[in-house]
C-alpha positions as a printed NumPy array, in Angstrom:
array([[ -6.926,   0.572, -14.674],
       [-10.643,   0.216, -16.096],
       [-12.957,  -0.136, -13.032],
       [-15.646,  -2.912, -13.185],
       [-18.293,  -2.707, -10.488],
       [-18.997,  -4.952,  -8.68 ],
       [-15.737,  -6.857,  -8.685],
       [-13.155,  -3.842,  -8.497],
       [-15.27 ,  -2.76 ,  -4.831],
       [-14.547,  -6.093,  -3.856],
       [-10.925,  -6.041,  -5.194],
       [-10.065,  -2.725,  -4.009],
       [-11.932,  -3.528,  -0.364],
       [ -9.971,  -6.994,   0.225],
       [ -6.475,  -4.778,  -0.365],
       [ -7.712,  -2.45 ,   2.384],
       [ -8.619,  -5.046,   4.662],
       [ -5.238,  -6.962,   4.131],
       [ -3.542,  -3.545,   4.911],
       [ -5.96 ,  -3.095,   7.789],
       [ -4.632,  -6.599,   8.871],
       [ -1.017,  -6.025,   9.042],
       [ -1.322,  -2.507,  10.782],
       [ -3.076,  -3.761,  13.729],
       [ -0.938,  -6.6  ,  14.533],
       [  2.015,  -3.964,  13.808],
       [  1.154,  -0.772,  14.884],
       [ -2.078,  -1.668,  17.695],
       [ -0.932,  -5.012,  19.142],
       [  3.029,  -4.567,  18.582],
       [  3.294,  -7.9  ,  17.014],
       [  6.844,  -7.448,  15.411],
       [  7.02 ,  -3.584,  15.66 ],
       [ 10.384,  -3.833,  17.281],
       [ 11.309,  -5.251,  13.452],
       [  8.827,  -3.765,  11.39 ],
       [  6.909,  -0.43 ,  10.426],
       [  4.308,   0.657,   7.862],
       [  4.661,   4.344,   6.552],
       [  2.271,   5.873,   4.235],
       [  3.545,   8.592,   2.101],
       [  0.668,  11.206,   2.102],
       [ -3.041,  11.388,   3.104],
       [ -5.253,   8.927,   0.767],
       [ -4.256,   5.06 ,  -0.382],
       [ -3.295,   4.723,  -3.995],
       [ -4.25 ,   0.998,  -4.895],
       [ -2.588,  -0.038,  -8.342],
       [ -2.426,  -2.541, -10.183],
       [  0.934,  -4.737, -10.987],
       [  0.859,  -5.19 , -14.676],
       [  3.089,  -7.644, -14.775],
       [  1.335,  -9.786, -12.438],
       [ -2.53 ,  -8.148, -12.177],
       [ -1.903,  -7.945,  -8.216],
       [ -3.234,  -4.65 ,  -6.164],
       [ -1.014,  -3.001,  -4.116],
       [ -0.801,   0.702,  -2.258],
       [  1.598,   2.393,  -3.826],
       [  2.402,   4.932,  -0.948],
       [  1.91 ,   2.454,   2.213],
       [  5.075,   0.512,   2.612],
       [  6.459,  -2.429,   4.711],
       [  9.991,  -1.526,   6.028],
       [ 12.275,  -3.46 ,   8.078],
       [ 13.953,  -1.361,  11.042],
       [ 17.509,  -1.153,   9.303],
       [ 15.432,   0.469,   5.744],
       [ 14.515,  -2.249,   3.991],
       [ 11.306,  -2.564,   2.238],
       [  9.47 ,  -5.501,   2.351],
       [  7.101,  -5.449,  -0.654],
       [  3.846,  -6.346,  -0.595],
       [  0.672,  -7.012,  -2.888],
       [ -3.09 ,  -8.973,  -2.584],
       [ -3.928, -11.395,  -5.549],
       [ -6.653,  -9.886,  -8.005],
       [ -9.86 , -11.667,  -7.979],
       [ -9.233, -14.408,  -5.45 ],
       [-11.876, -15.542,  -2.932],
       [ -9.819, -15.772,  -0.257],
       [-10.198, -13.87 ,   2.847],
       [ -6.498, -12.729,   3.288],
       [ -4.495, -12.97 ,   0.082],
       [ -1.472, -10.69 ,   0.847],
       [  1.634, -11.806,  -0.379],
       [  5.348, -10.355,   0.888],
       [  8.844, -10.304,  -0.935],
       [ 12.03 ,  -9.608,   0.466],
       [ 15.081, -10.235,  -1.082],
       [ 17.193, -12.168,   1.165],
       [ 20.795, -10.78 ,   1.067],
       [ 22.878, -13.978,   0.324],
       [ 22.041, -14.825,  -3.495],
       [ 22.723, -18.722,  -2.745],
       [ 19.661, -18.457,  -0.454],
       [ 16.012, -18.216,  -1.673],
       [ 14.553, -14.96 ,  -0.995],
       [ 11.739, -14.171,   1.219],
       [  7.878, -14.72 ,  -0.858],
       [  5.115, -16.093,   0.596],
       [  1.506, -15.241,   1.94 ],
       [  1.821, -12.735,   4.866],
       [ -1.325, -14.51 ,   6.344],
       [ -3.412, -17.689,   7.055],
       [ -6.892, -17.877,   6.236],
       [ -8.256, -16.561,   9.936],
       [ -6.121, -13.765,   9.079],
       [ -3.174, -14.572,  11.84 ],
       [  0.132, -14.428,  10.227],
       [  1.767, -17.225,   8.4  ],
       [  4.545, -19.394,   9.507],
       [  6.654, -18.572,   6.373],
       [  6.237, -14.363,   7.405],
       [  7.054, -15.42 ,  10.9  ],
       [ 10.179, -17.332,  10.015],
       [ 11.089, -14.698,   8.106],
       [ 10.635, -12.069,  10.562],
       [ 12.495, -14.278,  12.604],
       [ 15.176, -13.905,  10.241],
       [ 15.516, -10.584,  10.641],
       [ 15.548, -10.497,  14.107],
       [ 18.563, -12.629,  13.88 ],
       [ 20.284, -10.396,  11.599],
       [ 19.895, -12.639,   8.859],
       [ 18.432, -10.453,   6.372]])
C-alpha cells in the first residue's frame, strides 16, 4: 500500500482507535469476555489493506469466539465516521444469514446487530 499523508495518519489512526474500542469493553470492562477474546500474534500491529474491498484491518489482532472461532473484522477506508468497524461471522446454518454488520454506534457503544449476535453465541447458536 502507497502511503498518502495526511489521509493514511488518519486512516491508519481510526483502525487503532476502533481496535482500542473493542479491547476495552473486552478485555478492561469485561463486556462479553466470557464469549469473546482478542489475541495479537506478536509485538507491533500490522494494518493492511483488503484489496478486494479497500478496508484496513490488523492482520495479527484477531476477534475469536471462546469455542475458536474467528470473528473477522475490518474499518472502512476513508469514512468520516467516528467508529466504522465492521464484523463477519459466518453463521453455521447456511439457510441463515451470516453475522455482518457495524461492531459499533456512532458514540462508540456497541451495536444492537453485534449484541444480538453475541447473544447468539451465548446461546449456542453460532
Amino acid at each position: 500500500m502507497n502511503l498518502v499523508l495526511p489521509r493514511d495518519l488518519f486512516n491508519h489512526a481510526k483502525v487503532l482507535k476502533c481496535y482500542g474500542q473493542l479491547a476495552l469493553k473486552i478485555h478492561d470492562y469485561g463486556y462479553y469476555s466470557d464469549l469473546v477474546s482478542l489475541s495479537l500474534f506478536g509485538n507491533t500491529f500490522n494494518i493492511e489493506q483488503n484489496e478486494g474491498s479497500g478496508d484496513l484491518y490488523i492482520s495479527n489482532l484477531k476477534l475469536f469466539t471462546k469455542q475458536g472461532r474467528e470473528i473477522e473484522l475490518d474499518c472502512k477506508y476513508n469514512s468520516r465516521e467516528f467508529f466504522t468497524m465492521f464484523y463477519y461471522l459466518e453463521h453455521p446454518d447456511e439457510d441463515i444469514d451470516d453475522y455482518c454488520d457495524e461492531v459499533f454506534n456512532r458514540d462508540g457503544s456497541f451495536s444492537d446487530e453485534f449484541e444480538h449476535m453475541l447473544t447468539d453465541i451465548r446461546k449456542g447458536k453460532v
